[in-house]
C-alpha positions as CSV (number, residue, x, y, z in Angstrom):
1,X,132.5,87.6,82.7
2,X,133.2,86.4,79.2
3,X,136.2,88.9,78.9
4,X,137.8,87.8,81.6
5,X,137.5,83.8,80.5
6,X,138.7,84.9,77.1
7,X,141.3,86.4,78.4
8,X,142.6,83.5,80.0
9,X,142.0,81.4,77.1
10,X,139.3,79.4,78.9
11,X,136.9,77.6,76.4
12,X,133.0,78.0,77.2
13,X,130.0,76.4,75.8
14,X,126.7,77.3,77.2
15,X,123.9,74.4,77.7
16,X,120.4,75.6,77.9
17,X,117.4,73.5,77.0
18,X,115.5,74.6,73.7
19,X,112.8,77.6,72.8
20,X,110.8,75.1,71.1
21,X,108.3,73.9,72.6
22,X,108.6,70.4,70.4
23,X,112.7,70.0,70.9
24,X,111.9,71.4,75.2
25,X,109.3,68.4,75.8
26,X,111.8,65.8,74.1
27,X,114.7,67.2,76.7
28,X,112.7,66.9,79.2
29,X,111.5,63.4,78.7
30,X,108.3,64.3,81.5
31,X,104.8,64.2,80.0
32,X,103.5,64.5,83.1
33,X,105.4,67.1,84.5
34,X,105.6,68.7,81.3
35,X,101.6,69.1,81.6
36,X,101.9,69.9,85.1
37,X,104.2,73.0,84.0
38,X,102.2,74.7,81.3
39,X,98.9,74.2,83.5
40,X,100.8,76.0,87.0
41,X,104.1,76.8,86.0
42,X,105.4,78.6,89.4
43,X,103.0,75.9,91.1
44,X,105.6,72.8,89.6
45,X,108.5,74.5,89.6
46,X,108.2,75.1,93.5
47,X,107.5,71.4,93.7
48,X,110.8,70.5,91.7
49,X,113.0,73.2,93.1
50,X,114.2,72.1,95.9
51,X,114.0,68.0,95.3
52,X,115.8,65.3,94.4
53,X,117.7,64.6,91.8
54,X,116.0,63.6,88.4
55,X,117.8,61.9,86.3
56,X,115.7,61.2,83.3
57,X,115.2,65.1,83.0
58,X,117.1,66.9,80.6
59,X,119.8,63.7,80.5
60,X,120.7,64.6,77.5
61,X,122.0,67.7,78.1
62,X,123.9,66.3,81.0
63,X,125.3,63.7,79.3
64,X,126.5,66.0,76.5
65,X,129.0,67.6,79.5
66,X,132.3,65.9,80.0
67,X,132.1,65.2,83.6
68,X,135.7,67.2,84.0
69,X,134.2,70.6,83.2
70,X,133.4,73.1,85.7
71,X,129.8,74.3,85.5
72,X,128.8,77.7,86.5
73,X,125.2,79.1,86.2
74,X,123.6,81.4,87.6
75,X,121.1,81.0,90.6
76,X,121.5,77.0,90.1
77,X,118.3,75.4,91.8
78,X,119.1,72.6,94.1
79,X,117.6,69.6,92.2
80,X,120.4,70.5,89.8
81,X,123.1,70.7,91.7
82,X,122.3,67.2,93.1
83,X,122.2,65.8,89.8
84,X,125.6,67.8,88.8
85,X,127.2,66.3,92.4
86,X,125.1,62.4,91.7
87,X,127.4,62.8,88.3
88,X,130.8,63.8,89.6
89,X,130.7,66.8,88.6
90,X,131.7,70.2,90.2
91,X,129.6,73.8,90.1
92,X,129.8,77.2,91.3
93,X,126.3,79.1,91.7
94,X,126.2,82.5,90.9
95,X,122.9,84.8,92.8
96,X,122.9,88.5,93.6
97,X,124.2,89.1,97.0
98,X,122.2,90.6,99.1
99,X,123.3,93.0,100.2
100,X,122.7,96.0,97.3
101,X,123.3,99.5,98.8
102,X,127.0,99.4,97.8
103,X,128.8,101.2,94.4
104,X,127.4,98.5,92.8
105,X,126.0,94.5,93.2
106,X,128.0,92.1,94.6
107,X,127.6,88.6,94.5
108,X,126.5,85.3,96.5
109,X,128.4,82.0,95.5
110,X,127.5,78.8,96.2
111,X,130.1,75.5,95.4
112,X,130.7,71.7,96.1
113,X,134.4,72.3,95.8
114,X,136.9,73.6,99.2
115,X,139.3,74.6,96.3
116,X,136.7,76.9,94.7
117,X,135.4,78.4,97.8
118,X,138.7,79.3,99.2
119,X,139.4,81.1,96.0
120,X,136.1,82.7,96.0
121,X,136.4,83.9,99.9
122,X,139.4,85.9,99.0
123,X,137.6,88.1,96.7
124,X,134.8,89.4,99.2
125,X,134.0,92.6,99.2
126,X,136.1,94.8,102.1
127,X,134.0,95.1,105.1
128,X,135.5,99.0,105.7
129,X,133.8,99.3,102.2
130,X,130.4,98.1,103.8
131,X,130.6,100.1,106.8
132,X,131.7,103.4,104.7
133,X,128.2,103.2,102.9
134,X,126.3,102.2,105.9
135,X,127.4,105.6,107.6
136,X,126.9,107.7,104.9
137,X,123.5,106.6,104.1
138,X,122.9,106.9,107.7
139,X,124.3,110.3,107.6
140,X,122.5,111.4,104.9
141,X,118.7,110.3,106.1
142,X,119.7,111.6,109.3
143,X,120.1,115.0,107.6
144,X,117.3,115.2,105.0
145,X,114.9,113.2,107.3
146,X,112.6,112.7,104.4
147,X,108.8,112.6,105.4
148,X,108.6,109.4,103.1
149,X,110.6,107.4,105.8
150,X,107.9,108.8,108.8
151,X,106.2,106.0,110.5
152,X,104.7,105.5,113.8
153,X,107.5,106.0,116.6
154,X,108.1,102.4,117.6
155,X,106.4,100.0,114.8
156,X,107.1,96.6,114.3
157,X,107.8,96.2,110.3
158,X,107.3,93.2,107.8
159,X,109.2,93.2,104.8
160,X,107.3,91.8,101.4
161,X,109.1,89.8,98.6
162,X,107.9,89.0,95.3
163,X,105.3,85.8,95.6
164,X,107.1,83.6,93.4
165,X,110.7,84.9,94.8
166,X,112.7,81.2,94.9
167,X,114.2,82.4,98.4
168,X,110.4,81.3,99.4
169,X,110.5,77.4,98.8
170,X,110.3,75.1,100.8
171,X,108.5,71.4,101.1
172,X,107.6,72.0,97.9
173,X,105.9,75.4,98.0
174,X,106.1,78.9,98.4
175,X,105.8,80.1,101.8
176,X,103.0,83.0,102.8
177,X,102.7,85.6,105.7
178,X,99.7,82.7,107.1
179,X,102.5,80.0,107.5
180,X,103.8,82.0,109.9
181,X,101.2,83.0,112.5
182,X,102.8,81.5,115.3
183,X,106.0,83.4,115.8
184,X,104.4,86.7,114.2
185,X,101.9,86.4,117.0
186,X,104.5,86.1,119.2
187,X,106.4,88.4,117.7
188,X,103.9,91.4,116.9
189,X,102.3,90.9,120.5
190,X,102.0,93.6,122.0
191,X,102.0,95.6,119.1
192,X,98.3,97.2,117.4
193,X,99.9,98.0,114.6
194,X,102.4,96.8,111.8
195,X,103.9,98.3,108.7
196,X,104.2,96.2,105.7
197,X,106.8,97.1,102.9
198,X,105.6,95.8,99.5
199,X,108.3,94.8,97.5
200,X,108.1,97.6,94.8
201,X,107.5,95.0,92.1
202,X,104.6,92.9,93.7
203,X,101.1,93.0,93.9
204,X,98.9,93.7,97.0
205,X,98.0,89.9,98.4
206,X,94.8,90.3,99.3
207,X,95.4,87.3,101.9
208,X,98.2,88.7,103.1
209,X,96.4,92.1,104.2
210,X,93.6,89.7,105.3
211,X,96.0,87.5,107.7
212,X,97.6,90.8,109.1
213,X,94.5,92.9,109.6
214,X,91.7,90.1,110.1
215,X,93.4,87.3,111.4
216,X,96.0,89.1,113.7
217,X,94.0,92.1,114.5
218,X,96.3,94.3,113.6
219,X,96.2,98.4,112.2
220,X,98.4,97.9,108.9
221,X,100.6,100.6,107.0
222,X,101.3,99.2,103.9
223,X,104.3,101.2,102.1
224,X,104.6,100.3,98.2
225,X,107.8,102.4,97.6
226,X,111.7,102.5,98.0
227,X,112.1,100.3,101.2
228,X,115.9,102.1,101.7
229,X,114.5,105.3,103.3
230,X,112.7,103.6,106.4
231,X,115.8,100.8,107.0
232,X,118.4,103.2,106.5
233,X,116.6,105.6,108.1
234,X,117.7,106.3,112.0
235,X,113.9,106.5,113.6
236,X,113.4,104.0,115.9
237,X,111.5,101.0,114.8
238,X,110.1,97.7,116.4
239,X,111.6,94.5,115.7
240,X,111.5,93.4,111.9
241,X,110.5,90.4,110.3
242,X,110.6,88.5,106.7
243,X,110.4,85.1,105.0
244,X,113.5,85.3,103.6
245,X,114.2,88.9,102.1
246,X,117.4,90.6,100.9
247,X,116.1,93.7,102.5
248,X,116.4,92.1,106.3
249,X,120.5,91.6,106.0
250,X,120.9,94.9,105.0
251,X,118.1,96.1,107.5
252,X,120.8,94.5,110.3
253,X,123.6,96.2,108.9
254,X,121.4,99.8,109.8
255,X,121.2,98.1,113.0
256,X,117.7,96.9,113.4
257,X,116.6,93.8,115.2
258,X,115.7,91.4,112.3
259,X,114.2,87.9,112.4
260,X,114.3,85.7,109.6
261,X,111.1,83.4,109.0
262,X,112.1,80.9,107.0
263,X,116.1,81.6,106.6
264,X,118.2,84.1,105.9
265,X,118.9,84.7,102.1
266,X,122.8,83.8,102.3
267,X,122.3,80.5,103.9
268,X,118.8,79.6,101.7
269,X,120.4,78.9,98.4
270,X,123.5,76.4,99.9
271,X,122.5,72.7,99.7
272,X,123.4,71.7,102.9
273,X,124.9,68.5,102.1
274,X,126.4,69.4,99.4
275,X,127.6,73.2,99.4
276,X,130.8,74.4,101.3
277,X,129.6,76.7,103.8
278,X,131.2,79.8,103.7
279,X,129.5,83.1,102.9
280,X,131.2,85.1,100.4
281,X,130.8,88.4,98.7
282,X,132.2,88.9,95.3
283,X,133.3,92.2,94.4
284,X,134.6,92.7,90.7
285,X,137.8,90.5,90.8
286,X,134.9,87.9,89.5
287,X,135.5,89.6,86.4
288,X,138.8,89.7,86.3
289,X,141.5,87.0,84.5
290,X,143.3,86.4,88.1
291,X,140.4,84.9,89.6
292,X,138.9,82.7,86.4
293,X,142.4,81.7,86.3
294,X,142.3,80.4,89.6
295,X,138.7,78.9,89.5
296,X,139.1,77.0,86.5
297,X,142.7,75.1,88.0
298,X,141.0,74.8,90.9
299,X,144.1,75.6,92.6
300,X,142.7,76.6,96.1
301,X,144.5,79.4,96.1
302,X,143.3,83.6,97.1
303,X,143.5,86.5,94.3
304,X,145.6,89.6,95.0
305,X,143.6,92.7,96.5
306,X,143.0,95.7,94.0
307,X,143.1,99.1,95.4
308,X,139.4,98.8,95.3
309,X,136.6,96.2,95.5
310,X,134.6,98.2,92.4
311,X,137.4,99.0,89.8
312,X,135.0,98.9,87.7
313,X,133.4,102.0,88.5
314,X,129.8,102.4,90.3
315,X,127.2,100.6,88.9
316,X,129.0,98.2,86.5
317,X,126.7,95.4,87.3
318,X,123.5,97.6,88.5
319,X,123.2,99.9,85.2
320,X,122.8,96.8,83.0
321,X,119.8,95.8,85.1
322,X,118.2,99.2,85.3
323,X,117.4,99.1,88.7
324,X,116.8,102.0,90.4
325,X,116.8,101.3,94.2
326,X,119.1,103.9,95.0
327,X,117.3,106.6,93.3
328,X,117.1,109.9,95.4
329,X,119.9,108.4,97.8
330,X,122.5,109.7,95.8
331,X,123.1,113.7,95.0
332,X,120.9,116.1,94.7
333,X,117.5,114.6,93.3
334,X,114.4,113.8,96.3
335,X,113.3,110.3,97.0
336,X,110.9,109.2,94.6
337,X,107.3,108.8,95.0
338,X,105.8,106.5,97.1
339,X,102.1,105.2,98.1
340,X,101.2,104.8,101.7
341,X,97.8,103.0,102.7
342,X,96.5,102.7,106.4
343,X,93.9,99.5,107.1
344,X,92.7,99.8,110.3
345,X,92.3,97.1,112.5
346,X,89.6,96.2,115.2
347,X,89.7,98.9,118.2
348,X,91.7,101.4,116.1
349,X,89.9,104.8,117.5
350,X,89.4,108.0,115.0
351,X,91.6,109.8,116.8
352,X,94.9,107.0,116.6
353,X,93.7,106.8,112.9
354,X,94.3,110.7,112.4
355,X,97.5,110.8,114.7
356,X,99.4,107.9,112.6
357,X,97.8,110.0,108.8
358,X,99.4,112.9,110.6
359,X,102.4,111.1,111.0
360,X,102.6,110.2,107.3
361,X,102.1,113.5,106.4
362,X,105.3,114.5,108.3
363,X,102.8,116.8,110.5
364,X,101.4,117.6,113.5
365,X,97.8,117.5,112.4
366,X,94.6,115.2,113.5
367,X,92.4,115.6,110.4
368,X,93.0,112.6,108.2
369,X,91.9,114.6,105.1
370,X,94.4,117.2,105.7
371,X,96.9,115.0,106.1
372,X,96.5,113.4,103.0
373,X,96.8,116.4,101.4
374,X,99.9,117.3,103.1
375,X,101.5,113.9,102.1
376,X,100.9,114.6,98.0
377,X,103.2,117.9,98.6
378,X,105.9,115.3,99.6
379,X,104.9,113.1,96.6
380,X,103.3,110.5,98.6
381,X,99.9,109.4,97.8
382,X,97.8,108.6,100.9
383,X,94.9,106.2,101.0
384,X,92.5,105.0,104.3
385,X,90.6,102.3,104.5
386,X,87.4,102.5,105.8
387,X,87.4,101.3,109.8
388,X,85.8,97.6,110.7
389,X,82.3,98.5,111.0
390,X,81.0,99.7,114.7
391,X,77.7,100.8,116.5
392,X,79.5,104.1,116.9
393,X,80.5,104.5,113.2
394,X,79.7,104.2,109.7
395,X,81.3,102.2,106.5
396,X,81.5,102.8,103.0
397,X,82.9,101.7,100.1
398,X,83.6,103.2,96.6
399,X,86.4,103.5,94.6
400,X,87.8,105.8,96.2
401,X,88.9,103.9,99.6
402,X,92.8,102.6,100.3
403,X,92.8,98.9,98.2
404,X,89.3,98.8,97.4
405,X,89.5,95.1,96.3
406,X,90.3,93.9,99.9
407,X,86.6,93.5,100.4
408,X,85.6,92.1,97.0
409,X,85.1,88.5,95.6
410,X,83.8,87.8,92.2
411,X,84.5,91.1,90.5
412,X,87.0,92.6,87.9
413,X,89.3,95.5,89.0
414,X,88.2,98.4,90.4
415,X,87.8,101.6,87.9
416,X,87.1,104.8,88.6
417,X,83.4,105.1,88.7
418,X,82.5,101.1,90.2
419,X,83.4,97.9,90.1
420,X,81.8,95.8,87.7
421,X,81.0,92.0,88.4
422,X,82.7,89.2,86.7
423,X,81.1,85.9,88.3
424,X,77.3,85.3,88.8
425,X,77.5,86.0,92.4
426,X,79.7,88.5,94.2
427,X,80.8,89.4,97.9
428,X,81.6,92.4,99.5
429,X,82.7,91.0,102.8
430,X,82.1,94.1,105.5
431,X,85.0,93.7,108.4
432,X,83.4,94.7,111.6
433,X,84.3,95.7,115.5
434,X,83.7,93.4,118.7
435,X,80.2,94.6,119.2
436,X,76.8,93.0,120.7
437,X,74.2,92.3,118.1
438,X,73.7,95.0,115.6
439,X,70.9,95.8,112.9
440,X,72.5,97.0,110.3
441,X,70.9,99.7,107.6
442,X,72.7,99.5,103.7
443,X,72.1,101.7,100.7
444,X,73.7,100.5,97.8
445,X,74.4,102.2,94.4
446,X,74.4,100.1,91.0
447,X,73.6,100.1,87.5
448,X,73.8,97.4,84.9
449,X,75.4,96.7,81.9
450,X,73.7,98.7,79.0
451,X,74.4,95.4,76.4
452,X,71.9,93.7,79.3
453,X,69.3,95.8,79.7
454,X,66.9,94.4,76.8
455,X,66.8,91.2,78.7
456,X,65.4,92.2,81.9
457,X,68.2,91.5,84.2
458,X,67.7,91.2,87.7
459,X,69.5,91.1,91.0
460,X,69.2,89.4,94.2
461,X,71.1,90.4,97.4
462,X,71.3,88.6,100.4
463,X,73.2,89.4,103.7
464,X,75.2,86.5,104.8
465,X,72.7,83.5,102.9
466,X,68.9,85.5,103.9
467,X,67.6,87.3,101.0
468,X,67.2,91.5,101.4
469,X,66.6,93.1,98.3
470,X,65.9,92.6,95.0
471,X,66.0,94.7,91.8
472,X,64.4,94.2,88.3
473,X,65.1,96.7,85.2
474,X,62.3,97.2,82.9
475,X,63.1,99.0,79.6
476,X,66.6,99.8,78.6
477,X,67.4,103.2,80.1
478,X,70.8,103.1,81.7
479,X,70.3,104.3,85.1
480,X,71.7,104.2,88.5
481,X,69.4,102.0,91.3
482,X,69.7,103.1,95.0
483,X,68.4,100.0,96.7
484,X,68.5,100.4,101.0
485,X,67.7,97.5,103.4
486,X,68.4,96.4,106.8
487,X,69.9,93.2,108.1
488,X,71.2,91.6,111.9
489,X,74.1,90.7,112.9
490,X,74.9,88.1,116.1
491,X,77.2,89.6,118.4
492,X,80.5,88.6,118.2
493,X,80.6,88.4,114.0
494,X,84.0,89.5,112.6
495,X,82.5,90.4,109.6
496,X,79.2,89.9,107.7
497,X,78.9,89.3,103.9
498,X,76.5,91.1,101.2
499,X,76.1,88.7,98.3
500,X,74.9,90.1,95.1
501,X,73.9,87.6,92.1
502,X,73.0,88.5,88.4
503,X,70.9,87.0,86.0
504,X,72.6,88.1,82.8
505,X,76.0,89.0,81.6
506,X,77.3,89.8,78.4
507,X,81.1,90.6,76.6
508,X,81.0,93.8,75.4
509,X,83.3,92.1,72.5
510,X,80.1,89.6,71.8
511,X,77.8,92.3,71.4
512,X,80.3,94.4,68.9
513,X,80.5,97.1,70.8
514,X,83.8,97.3,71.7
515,X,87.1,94.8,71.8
516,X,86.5,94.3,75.8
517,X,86.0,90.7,76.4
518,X,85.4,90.6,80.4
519,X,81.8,89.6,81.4
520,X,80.2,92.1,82.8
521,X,76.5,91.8,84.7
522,X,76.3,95.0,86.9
523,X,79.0,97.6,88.1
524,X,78.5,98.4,92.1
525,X,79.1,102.3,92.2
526,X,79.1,102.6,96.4
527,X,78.4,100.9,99.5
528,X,76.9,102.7,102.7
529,X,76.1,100.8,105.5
530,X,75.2,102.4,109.3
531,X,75.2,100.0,112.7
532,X,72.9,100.1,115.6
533,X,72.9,98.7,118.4
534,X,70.1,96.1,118.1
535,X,67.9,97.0,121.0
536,X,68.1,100.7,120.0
537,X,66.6,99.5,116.7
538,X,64.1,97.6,117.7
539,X,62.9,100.4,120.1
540,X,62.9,102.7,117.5
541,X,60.5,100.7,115.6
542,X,58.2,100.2,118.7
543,X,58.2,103.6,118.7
544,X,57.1,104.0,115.4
């Protein structure tokens, strides 16, 4: 935009508080919240985002702008923007709009002046312009009917967002999938299973897939991939849902039934006493002369229409962000790979597990294994978890299984061959099946750390608090322990938890063998464990 300022003659000076960390704590004039920052910083900036004014931050940097001068910034929080109003002053907020399937971004704007937002509202982007892309993209999944946008006929879908996205906040706080559970129960009911679309740049929330597949019951799909090829896609889907993601206004545009938890994105950056109300669109007259010219005077008055709303060319704006959520949209080139991972709920049967892998794969087949392979031929990597436990069925865990850390507490990542421990005492917790009482059998598969072994570590495993097992390694040969035991479970149990605690850790980095500084006690290599009915058990053992 600077051009375009220059161009008018339009004198800028930008205001940002300091790099140093010395000069930043004097602007900011907040021990306490200064503290508060470096300790949690998303934490306190959720809790000042959308506040009240304060005054007594950064004053000096308000005070150093003549209260005359337009301020513009870019994705302006509303604390801000209540000092800039408290002060007299006017402001136009600049965010990504969010809709992003066009020739290239356009752009939100948010303002305390009429005279500015009339301006602005001339310059949206032409609606024929939205529709054209809407029916080509249409078009062209409806042709290529990639197998990366196959999901079960019907499924309701939950779109992800970042966890520290600032469309989240509210009260103070970013807002989870859990604050929700009222209207997703009413929402999803009905429903056995849910597809959840990551947002490509997040992280698995292990509370999330917790809420969705413990807490709600539900089978879930989880997609970590370009989201474009199931919204624009023209299968039909159950209604979807989001906190507040960019992806659910363009998901209406495909035509799809979507509720918004919290708010939708164009309305949950405008402070609502202060901001004019209108929803604009800026195409790339915002970097044009005619419309700075206008802004700055604050005339009130519209901008002349070009011949197009990107005369710019495609991807002006997008190609200095590399982003690359169009890729294998346009031309030639295939969608790009994607990872697909099916949880299964309680009640899910082996034969709905296969049908939905088969549906995945983009095939007719009932052998989960086979389907996974046929999904890698269309670059998608498949993973299953294993099934809440059952009297009919078995459960394992290795490294192998769909998100693996789902089931762990107190360990480090899972690697290739384990998982090693990082507290004292770890949890697998073991999901299981409405069932009567069970007697459960285990067989477990660990080793421990070789810088350990002269001490002779030990472990103790218990199964929900009641000791089971116990191990102690004499000598120092590195070796891998198959301990087995058996443990009940009350009917009625969602889940029951094997606890395994250490008696020695070390740091690899401590002991010189290496620069790895985690501490490491014992890596668990699998986890087998096999139900029974109760009664059947304890027969068998009168038998015997």
């Amino acid at each position: 935009m600077a051009p375009a300022l220059d161009a008018c003659g339009i004198s800028t000076a930008v205001v940002m508080p300091s790099s140093d960390a010395a000069e930043f704590a004097v602007q900011l004039d907040d021990a306490a919240v200064l503290q508060a920052f470096l300790a949690a910083p998303s934490e306190t900036w959720a809790k000042a985002y959308d506040g009240p004014a304060q005054s007594r931050w950064f004053a000096a940097l308000y005070d150093a702008i003549p209260v005359a001068n337009l301020i513009v910034g870019f994705e302006i929080p509303p604390f801000m923007k209540r000092e800039f109003a408290g002060r007299g002053m006017e402001y136009l907020s600049l965010h990504i709009h969010p809709v992003r399937f066009l020739q290239d971004f356009i752009f939100s704007a948010y303002t305390n002046s009429p005279a500015l937002a009339f301006t602005m509202a001339s310059i949206s982007c032409d609606a024929d312009e939205v529709a054209r892309q809407v029916s080509r993209f249409s078009a062209r999944l409806a042709r290529l009917d990639p197998v990366q946008a196959h999901l079960p006929d019907g499924i309701p879908i939950l779109l992800g967002q970042t966890s520290v996205d600032s469309s989240l906040i509210t009260d103070g706080r970013f807002m989870r999938l859990p604050d929700y559970a009222g209207p997703l129960a009413a929402l999803l009911d009905g429903y056995t299973e849910v597809a959840f679309l990551k947002h490509p740049l997040a992280d698995w929330r292990m509370a999330d897939v917790h809420f969705l597949t413990r807490d709600m019951g539900k089978t879930m799909i989880g997609v970590s991939g370009n989201s474009y090829a199931h919204v624009m896609s023209p299968a039909r889907l159950g209604p979807i849902a989001t906190i507040s993601s960019s992806l659910g206004v363009e998901a209406q545009l495909f035509g799809h039934e979507c509720h918004f938890l919290l708010s939708d994105p164009r309305d949950k950056f405008a402070v609502a006493e202060l901001d004019n109300s209108r929803r604009v669109q800026l195409d790339h007259r915002v970097f044009t002369p005619p419309f700075w010219h206008e802004i700055v005077a604050r005339s009130g008055q519209g901008v002349a229409a070009l011949h197009s709303s990107f005369p710019f060319g495609p991807d002006y704006v997008r190609g200095t962000l590399q982003d690359t959520s169009l890729e294998g949209l346009e031309g030639a080139g295939s969608l790009p790979s994607m990872a697909k991972l099916i949880v299964p709920g309680p009640g899910l049967s082996p034969a709905r597990l296969n049908e939905i892998a088969g549906r995945i794969a983009g095939a007719g087949l009932h052998d989960q294994q086979q389907a996974i392979e046929r999904a890698a031929d269309h670059h998608i990597t498949l993973q299953v978890s294993p099934a809440p436990l059952a009297a009919d069925r078995d459960w394992l865990w290795d490294s192998t299984v769909g998100l693996p850390e789902q089931y762990l507490h107190g360990f480090h990542p899972v690697e290739e061959y384990g998982v090693w421990s990082d507290e004292a005492t770890c949890d697998i917790i073991i999901p299981l099946d409405d069932a009567p009482e069970l007697e459960l059998e285990f067989e477990a598969d660990l080793s421990f750390f070789s810088g350990i072994l002269d001490r002779n570590p030990a472990l103790l495993i218990c199964v929900d608090g009641q000791p089971v097992s116990a191990l102690i390694q004499i000598g120092t040969a590195q070796e891998i322990h198959r301990l087995s035991w058996t443990a009940p479970v009350a009917a009625g149990a969602v889940h029951c938890t094997v606890q395994i605690e250490c008696s020695h850790s070390a740091r690899p980095s401590d002991l010189g063998m290496n620069d790895d500084n985690r501490s490491l006690g014992f890596m668990l290599h699998r986890l087998f464990v096999r139900a029974r009915p109760a009664l059947q058990a304890g027969n068998l053992v009168d038998g015997i």
